[in-house]
C-alpha positions as CSV (number, residue, x, y, z in Angstrom):
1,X,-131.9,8.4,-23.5
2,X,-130.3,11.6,-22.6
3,X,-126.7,11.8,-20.9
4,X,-126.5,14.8,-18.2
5,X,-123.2,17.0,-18.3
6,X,-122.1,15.2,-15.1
7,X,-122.1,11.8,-16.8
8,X,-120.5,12.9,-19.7
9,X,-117.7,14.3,-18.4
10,X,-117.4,11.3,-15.9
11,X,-117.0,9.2,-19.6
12,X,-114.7,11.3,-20.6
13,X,-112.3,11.2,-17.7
14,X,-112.8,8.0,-17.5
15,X,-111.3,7.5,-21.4
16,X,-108.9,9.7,-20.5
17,X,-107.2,7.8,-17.7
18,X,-107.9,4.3,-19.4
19,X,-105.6,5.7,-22.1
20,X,-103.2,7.3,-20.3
21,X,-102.6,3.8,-17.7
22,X,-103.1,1.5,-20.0
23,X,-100.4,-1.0,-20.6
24,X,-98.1,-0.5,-23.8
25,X,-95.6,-3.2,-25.0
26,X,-93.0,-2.5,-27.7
27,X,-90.6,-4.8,-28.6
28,X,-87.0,-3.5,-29.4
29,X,-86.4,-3.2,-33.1
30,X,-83.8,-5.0,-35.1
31,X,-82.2,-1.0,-34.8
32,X,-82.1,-1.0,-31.0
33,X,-80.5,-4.2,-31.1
34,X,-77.7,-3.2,-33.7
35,X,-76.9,0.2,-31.8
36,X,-76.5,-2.3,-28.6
37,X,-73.7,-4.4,-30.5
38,X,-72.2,-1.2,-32.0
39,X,-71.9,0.3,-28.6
40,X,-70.3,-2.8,-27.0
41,X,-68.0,-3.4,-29.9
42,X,-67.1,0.2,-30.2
43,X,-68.3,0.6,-33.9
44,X,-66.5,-2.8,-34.4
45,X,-68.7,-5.9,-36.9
46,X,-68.1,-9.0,-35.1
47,X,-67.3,-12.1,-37.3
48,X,-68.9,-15.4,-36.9
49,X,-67.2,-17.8,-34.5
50,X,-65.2,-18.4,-31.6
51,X,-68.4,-17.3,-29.3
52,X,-71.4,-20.2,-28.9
53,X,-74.9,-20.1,-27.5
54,X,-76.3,-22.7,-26.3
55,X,-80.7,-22.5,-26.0
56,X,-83.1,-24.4,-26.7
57,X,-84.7,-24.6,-30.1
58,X,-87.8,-24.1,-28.9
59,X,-89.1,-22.9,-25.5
60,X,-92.3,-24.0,-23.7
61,X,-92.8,-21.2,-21.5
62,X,-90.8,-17.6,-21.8
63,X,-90.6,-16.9,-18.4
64,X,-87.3,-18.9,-17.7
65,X,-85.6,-19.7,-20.7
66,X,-81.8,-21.0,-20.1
67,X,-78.9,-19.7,-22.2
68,X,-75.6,-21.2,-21.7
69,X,-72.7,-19.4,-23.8
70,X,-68.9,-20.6,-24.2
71,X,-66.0,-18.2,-25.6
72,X,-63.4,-20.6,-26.9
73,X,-60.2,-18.5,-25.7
74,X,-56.7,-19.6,-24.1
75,X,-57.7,-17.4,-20.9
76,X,-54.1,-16.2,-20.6
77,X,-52.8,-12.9,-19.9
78,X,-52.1,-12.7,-23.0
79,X,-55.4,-13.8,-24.9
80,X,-58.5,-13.8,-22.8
81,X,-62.2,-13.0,-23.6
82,X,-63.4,-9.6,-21.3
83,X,-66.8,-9.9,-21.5
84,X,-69.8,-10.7,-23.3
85,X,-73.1,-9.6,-23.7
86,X,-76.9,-11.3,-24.3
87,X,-79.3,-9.7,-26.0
88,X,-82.7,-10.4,-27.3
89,X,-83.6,-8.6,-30.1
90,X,-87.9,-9.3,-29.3
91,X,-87.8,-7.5,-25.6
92,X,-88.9,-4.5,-24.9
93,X,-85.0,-3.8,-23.9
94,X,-82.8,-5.8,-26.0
95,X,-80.2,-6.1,-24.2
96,X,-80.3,-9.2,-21.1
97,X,-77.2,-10.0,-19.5
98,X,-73.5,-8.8,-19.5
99,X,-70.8,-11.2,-18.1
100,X,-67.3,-9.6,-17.2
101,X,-64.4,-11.9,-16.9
102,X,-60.3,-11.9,-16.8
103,X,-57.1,-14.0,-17.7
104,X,-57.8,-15.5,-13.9
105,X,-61.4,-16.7,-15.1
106,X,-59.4,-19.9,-16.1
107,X,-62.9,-20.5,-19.2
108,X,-65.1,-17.9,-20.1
109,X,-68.5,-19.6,-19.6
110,X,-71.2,-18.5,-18.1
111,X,-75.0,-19.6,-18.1
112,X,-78.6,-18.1,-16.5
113,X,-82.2,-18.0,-17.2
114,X,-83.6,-14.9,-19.1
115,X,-87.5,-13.9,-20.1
116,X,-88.1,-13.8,-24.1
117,X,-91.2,-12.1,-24.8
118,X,-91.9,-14.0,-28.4
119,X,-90.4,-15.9,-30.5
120,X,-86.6,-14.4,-31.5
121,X,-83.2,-14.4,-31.6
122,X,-80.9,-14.3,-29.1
123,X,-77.5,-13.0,-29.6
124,X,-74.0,-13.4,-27.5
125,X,-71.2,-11.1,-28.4
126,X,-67.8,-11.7,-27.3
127,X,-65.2,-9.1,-26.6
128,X,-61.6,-9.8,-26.5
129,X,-58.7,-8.1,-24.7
130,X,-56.9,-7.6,-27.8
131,X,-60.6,-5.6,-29.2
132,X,-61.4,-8.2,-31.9
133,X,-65.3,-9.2,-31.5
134,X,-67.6,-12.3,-32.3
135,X,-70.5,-13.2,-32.1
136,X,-73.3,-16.3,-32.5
137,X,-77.2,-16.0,-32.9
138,X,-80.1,-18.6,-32.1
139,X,-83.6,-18.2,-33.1
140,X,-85.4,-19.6,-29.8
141,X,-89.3,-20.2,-30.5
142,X,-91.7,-19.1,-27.4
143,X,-94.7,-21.1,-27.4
144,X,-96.0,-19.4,-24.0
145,X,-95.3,-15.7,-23.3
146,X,-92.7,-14.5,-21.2
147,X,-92.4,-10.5,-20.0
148,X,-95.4,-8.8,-22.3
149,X,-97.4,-11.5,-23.4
């Protein structure tokens, strides 16, 4: 079998743009996700407590996965949570949802659906008016893919 000069650069173009368009999934790294709290918190550590997640322990399908979180805080002028942000350290961006809210909130609570590509953690981080931070992790396990697989 001999292959003519036409065919084999048809072969090769066609390589070419099979690895050019093909589809490439990365996941954020444990890094990306760390950079994301440090640039919320403003180079703050958050400390355990005061912030909780509520998912599921185990999700069948990681399309819609629900994610509930609660900041226990007065909600006074005073003492009030000003937002708080989700993030998923297996998605290709780690960072999901940010929820903004003010003394006139009256509870900081706030709940939504979000894709998980794998199985992973999920992290809330709370930020105070006052600049202290916290936060709360879950581990939520995907047993159908969500956004990549």
């Amino acid at each position: 079998m001999t292959i003519t000069r036409r065919q084999a650069l048809g072969l090769t173009a066609g390589a070419a743009a099979f690895l050019t368009f093909a589809p490439r999934i990365s996941f954020a790294a444990t890094a990306e996700t760390d950079a994301a709290i440090k640039a919320f918190t403003g180079g703050a550590t958050p400390t355990e407590g005061t912030v909780s997640l509520d998912t599921p322990e185990i999700a069948e399908n990681g399309n819609t996965v629900p994610v509930g979180v609660t900041v226990d805080s007065p909600m006074t002028p005073d003492s009030y949570v000003e937002s708080v942000l989700i993030l998923a350290d297996g998605n290709p961006s780690p960072a999901v949802a940010t929820f903004h809210f003010t003394a006139m909130s009256g509870a900081a609570e706030a709940k939504t659906r979000i894709r998980l590509a794998k199985t992973q953690n999920v992290v809330a981080v709370a930020k105070m008016n006052d600049g202290s931070t916290f936060m709360d992790t879950k581990e939520v396990k995907v047993t159908i893919g969500g956004c990549g697989g």
